[in-house]
N, C-alpha and C positions, 0 to 999 in steps of 0.2 A: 504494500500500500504506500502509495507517493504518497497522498494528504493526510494530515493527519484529523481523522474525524473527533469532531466534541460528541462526546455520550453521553446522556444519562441515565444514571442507573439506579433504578428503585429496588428495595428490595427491606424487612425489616429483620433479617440475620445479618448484624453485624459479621461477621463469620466470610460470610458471603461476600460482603462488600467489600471485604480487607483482600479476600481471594482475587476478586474481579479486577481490585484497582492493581495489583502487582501483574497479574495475568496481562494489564490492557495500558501499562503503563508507556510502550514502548509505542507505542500504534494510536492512541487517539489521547485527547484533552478528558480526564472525566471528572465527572461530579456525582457523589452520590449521595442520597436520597435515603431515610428508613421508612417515607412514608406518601403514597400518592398526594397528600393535600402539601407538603412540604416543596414537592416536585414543581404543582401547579404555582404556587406559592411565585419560585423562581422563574415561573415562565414570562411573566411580568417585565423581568429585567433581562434576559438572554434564552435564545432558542438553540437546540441541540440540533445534529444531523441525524442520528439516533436515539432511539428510545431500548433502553433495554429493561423491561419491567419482570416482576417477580408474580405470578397468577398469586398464587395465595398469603393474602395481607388482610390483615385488622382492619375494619372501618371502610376502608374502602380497597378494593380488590386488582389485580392489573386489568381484568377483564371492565369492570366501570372507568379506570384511569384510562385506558385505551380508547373506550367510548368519546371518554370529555374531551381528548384528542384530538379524536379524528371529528368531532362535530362541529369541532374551532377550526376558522377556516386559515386560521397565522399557525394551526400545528399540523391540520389534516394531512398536509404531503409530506412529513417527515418519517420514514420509514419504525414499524416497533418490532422489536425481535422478543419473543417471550419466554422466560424460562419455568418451568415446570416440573416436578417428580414424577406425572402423571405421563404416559405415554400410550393414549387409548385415540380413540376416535372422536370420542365427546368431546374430549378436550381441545383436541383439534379444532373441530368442529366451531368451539364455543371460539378460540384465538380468532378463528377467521371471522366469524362473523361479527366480534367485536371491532375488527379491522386489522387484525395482525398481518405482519410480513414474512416473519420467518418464527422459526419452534424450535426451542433448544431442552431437550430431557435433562435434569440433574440424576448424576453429578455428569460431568461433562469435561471434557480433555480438552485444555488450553488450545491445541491444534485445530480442533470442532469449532472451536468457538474464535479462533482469529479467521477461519475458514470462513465462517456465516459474517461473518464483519466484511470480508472482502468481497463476498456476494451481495452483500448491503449496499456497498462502494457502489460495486458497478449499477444496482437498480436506482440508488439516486441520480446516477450521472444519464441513463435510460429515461429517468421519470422526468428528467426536466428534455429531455429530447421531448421524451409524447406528449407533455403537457403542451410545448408548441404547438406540435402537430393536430392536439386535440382541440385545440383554439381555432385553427384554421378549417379543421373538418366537422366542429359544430358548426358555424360558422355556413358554410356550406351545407351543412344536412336540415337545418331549421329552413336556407330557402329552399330544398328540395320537397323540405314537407307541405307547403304552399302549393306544390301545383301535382300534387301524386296524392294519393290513398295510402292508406295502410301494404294493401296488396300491392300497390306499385311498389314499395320498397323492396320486397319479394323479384317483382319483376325486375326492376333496375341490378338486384343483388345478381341476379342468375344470366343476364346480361353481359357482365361484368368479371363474371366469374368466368368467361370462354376466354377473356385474354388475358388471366391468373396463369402464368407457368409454373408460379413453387407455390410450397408450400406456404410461405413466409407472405407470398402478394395473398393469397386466398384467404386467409386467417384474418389478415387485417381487412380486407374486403368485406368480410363477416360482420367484422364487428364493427364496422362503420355501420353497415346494415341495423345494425344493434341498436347503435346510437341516434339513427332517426327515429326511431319509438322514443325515444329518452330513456333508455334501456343503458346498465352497466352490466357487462356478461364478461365471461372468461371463453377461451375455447380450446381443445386438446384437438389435435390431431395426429394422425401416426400414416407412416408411408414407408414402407420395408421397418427397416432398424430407425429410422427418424421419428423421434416424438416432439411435438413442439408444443407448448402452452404458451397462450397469448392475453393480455386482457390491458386494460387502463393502465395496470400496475406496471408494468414489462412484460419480459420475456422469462418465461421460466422462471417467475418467482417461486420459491420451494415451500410454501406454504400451501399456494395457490395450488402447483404439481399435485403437490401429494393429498389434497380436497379431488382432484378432476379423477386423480387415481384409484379413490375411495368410490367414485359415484359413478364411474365409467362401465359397472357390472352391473348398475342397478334398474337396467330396464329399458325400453325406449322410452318413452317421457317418466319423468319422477321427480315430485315435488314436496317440497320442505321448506315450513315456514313461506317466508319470500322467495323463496328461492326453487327453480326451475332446470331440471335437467333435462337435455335432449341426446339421448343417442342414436347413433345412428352411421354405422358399417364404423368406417375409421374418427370419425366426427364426432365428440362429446364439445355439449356447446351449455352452459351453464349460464342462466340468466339470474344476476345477485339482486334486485330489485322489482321481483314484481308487483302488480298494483292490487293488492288484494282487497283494499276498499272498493276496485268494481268489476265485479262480477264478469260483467259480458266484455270489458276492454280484457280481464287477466285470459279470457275464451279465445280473443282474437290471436291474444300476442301467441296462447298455447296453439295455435293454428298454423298462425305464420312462423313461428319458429321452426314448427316440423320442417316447415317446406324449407323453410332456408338451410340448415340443417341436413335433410335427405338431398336437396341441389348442390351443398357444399361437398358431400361425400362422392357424389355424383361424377362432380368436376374434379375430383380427387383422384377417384378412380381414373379417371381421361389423363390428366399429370403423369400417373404413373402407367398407361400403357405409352403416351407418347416418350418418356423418358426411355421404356424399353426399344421402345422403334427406334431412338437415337442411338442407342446403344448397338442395337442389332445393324445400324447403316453403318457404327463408323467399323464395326467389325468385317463388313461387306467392303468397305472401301478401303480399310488395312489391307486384307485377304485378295481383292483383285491382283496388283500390282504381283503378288506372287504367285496368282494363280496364272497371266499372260507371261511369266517369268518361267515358271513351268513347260507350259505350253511351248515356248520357243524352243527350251531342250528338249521337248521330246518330238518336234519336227523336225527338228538339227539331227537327234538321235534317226531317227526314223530315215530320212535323205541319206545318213552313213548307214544305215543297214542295207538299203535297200541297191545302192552303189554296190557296196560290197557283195550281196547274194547276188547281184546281175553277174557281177564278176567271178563268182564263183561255178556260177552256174555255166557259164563262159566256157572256165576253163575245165568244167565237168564232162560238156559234152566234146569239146576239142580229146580230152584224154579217153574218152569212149571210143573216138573216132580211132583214134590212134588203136585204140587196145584191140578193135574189130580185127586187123590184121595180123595180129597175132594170137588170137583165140581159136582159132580156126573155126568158125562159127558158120553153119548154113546162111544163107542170105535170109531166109525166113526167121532163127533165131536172131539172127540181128535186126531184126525188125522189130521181135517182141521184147528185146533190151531195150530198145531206143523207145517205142511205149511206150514202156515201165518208166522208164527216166524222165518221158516227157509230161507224163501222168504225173509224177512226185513233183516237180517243179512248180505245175500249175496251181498243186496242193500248195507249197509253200509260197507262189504269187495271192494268192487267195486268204490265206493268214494275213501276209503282209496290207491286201487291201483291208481286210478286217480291221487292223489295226488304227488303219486312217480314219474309219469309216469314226471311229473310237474317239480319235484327237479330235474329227470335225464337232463330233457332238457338244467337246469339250471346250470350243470355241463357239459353238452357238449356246453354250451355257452361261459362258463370262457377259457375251455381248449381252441376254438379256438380262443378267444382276447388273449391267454397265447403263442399262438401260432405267431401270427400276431405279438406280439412282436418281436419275434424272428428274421422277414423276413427280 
């Protein structure tokens, strides 16, 4: 880590704090805290780049201090990493929907934990990239919402999605689609050995991962509290904000999301057959070059054989001719020699055209893979 990040850190074992500050002494500015209203207290005069909070505290708990957080909008984007004894689902569960970033089990290996600091690093440096971006693409999607329907977001999304190549354009395509509903959603997607999670937050935040990773078994649609799961083939698309105050708008979104959703997986699928047709052309266009390379030797080979059996054959029947004179041979046996010899020859002209018959196919093979390049 080049910068050094300011942290703070709550937590009410002293124990704890003595550990943290020696563990992070080298790596960031910290200040810490025994108690979430002490924390808030200092937010007053100075803001942190992280939050490192302790889930279970007196009075008020990390999961309420994370709340009043993220509901202030001078501390909402500053990333909180939370630490825990607990290592189940709920608890998960409960970090993320208070707004957590990343989840750290006690006790925990200084290395784990300079680790999740450096993944912190890079999501702030991420989240002020997308907040731009996200400025410019509300922006853009509130007038989109003016002259389109609901469904047209759908259409425009699937529209949109034929000139997505990776993964990385489509995902973000997704969730801009998202965010014309006024929707915050995450999205998982997996393509061979590639998994990618996407959302507001960044890229791969490991909080967020290991939520899509949790919910990506649980069904094609599945919902919790606010919250909205769509599956579908490679596509897990998680909606963090539904409207559950009305009824027939949370019906629609469940509508449209499918379709965005089964369109995105869709256009997924297509991704990865054209990635293989790439693959398979540039393997055709390796393999020509050596297949006309081929080819050359075994016309070359072929011209030297076939030189050479004329010449053979030459000098076979010259030595027959010759040997008639001295075999003492009826004029009728030597008739049925020179037959025989002339019968075996036509056999081995006949091979030899075989042969060619062989090479030509073998060039009207290249020419039409030379061709198919072309299409």
């Amino acid at each position: 880590m080049t910068d050094r990040l300011r942290i703070f850190v709550v937590d009410d074992d002293p124990l704890i704090l003595d550990m943290l500050a020696a563990i992070l002494a080298d790596v960031g500015h910290l200040e810490t805290f025994s108690s979430g209203e002490a924390c808030l207290a200092r937010l007053a005069e100075a803001k942190p780049d992280l939050f490192l909070l302790d889930v279970s505290m007196p009075v008020m708990d990390g999961y309420d201090l994370c709340r009043r957080l993220k509901d202030d909008w001078e501390t909402q984007h500053i990333p909180v990493l939370f630490v825990s004894g607990h290592d189940d689902t709920e608890t998960r569960l409960l970090c993320y929907e208070a707004g957590g970033d990343d989840f750290i089990q006690k006790p925990f290996e200084p290395a784990e934990l300079l680790g999740k600091l450096k993944v912190a690093s890079r999501i702030l440096a991420e989240k002020k990239a997308l907040n731009e971006q996200a400025g410019y693409a509300q922006r853009t999607a509130m007038a989109a919402m003016v002259s389109m329907g609901e469904l047209g977001v759908v259409l425009q999304f699937l529209s949109k999605s034929f000139a997505c190549n990776t993964v990385d354009e489509l995902a973000s395509e997704l969730l801009n689609a998202m965010r014309q509903y006024d929707l915050l959603a995450a999205v998982q997607m997996r393509l061979g050995d590639q998994t990618l999670s996407l959302s507001q937050n960044g890229r791969d935040v490991p909080l967020e991962v290991s939520v899509l990773n949790h919910v990506r078994e649980s069904g094609r649609i599945f919902q919790f509290k606010s919250r909205c799961v769509f599956n579908y083939g490679r596509v897990t698309l998680m909606v963090n904000n539904m409207p559950l105050d009305d009824a027939e708008r949370s019906g629609r979104i469940r509508d449209n999301g499918a379709l965005l959703a089964e369109g995105a997986d869709a256009r997924l699928r297509a991704i990865e057959s054209e990635m293989l047709a790439q693959h398979r052309r540039a393997g055709i266009e390796k393999a020509l070059p050596r297949l006309y390379g081929t080819l050359d030797g075994v016309q070359a080979n072929y011209r030297r054989n076939c030189f050479e059996l004329t010449q053979v054959m030459i000098d076979f029947q010259e030595t027959l001719t010759k040997a008639f004179v001295h075999l003492g041979l009826m004029e009728k046996q030597e008739e049925q020699v020179a037959n025989m010899a002339n019968d075996f020859m036509m056999r081995v002209v006949g091979t030899q055209d075989a042969s060619l018959e062989i090479v030509c196919q073998l060039e009207r093979l290249a020419e039409d893979l030379k061709v198919l390049l072309k299409t």
